[in-house]
C-alpha positions, 0 to 999 in steps of 0.5 A, spaced: 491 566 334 484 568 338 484 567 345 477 567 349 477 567 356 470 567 359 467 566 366 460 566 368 458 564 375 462 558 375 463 556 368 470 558 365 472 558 358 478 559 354 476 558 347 478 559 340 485 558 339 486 558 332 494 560 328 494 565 324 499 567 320 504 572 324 502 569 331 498 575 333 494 573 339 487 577 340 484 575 347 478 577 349 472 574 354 470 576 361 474 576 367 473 576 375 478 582 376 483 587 373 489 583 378 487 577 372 487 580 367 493 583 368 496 576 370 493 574 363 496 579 359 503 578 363 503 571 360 502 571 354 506 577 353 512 573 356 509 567 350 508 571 344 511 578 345 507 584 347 506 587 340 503 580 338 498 581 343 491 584 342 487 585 348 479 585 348 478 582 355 473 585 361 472 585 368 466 583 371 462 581 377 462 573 376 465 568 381 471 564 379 472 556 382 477 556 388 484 557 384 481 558 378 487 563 376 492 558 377 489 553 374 489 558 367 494 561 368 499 554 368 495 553 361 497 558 358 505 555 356 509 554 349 506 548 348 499 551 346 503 554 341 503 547 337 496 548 336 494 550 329 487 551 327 484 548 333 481 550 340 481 549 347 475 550 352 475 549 360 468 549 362 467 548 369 471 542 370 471 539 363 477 542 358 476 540 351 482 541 347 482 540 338 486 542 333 492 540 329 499 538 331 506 536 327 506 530 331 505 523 335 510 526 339 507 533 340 500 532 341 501 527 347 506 532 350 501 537 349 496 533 352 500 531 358 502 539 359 494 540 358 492 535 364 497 537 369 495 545 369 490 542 373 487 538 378 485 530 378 478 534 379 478 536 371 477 531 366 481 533 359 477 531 352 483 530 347 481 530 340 489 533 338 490 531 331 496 530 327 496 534 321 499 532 314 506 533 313 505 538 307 500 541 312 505 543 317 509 546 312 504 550 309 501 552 316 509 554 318 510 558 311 503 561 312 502 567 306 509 569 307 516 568 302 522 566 302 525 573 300 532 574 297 535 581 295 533 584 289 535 579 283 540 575 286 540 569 290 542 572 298 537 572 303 535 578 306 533 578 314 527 575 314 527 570 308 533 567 313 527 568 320 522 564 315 527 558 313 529 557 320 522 556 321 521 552 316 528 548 317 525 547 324 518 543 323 522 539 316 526 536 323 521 534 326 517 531 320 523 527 322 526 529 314 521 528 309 523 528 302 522 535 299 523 538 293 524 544 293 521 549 288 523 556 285 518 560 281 519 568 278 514 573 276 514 575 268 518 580 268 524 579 263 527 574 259 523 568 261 530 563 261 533 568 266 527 567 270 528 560 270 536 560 271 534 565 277 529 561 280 532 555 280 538 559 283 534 560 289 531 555 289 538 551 290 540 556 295 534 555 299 537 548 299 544 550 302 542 554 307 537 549 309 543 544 309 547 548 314 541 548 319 541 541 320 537 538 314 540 532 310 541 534 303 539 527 300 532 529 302 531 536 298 531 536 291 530 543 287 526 545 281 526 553 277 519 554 274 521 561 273 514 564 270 509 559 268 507 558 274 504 564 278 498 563 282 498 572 282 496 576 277 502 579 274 499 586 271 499 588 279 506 589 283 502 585 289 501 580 285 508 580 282 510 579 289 506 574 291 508 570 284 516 571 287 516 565 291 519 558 294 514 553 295 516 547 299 512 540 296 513 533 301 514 528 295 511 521 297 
């Protein structure tokens, strides 16, 4: 995600917020006063953590509208967080929001949220998309895999922190029907890699289960080595090969 906060003379500008895989934050534009920058900082560190946050805002001698800060900075609240891929700008008084959310539900809860950091003199422009189903999964799964502990089917700590993730926006998909799909790089037998692919796969499925999500909805599927989307020669390339895909089936 790039944030830009940047004022000239009376115009303001938040731009550029755009998700990005590990949700780091860069912020940059120009702000009236080192107390604002501050001010900025502080909430977005409390939205996305501090070691999430890269800072490339400057002070400047430019003049802010009355309450100017107030306004940003009840903006700045978790509900952007549900925009992938978009922007939003406030000049003068005319805020402009795009992108993509999950949902109906969520772009009208954004919407709402955006329209009440400011006062009946701001107009909000909305054009908030919902995104596909199989884009939100994609989007929350980023460059990421689903890891497990070396030749088995348990999860490590971060495999289990992706799949919470996942579990989260299959919900609000309102539970599609996904087939759920094991794949192995090419090292050893290939009807081990199948057996082993499908195992995870499986317990992908169960862990899933546990987090609330109906099992008449997911299916599982061992591709073992026959589908990689890496080079196998490499050992980046292997690691990327050792995957999870999740697909919305119609």
């Amino acid at each position: 995600m790039r944030i830009t906060i940047g004022l000239l003379l009376s115009w303001v500008c938040l731009a550029d917020i755009v998700q990005a895989a590990q949700d780091k934050i860069v912020v940059s534009g120009t702000v009236p006063s080192e107390a604002t920058r501050a001010q900025v900082l502080s909430r977005l560190h409390e939205l996305y953590g501090a070691e999430s946050i890269t800072d490339q805002m400057e002070v400047g001698n430019v003049v802010a509208p009355a309450n100017w800060d107030q306004y940003v900075l009840k903006m700045l609240g978790p509900n952007l967080r549900h925009i992938s891929a978009g922007q939003v700008q406030v000049e003068g008084n005319q805020i402009r929001v795009s992108g993509n959310v999950k949902n109906e539900a969520l772009r009208q809860e954004v919407t709402s949220a955006l329209a009440s950091s400011f006062n009946q003199t701001y107009q909000v422009h909305n054009t908030l998309q919902v995104s596909s189903g199989q884009q939100a999964l994609d989007e929350t799964l980023g460059q990421r895999t689903i890891e497990f502990e070396s030749g088995s089917t348990i999860l490590t700590a971060k495999g289990r922190v992706v799949l919470d993730e996942m579990a989260q926006v299959i919900r609000e998909l309102n539970n599609p029907r996904i087939a759920i799909i094991g794949h192995t790089d090419n090292v050893g037998l290939r009807e081990s890699n199948i057996e082993l692919s499908l195992a995870r796969a499986a317990a992908v499925r169960q862990y899933l289960i546990g987090k609330r999500i109906e099992s008449s909805s997911m299916s599982v599927t061992g591709s073992g080595p026959d589908a990689p989307i890496a080079d196998n020669s490499t050992a980046e390339g292997r690691g990327k090969n050792r995957r999870i895909d999740f697909k919305i089936m119609n």
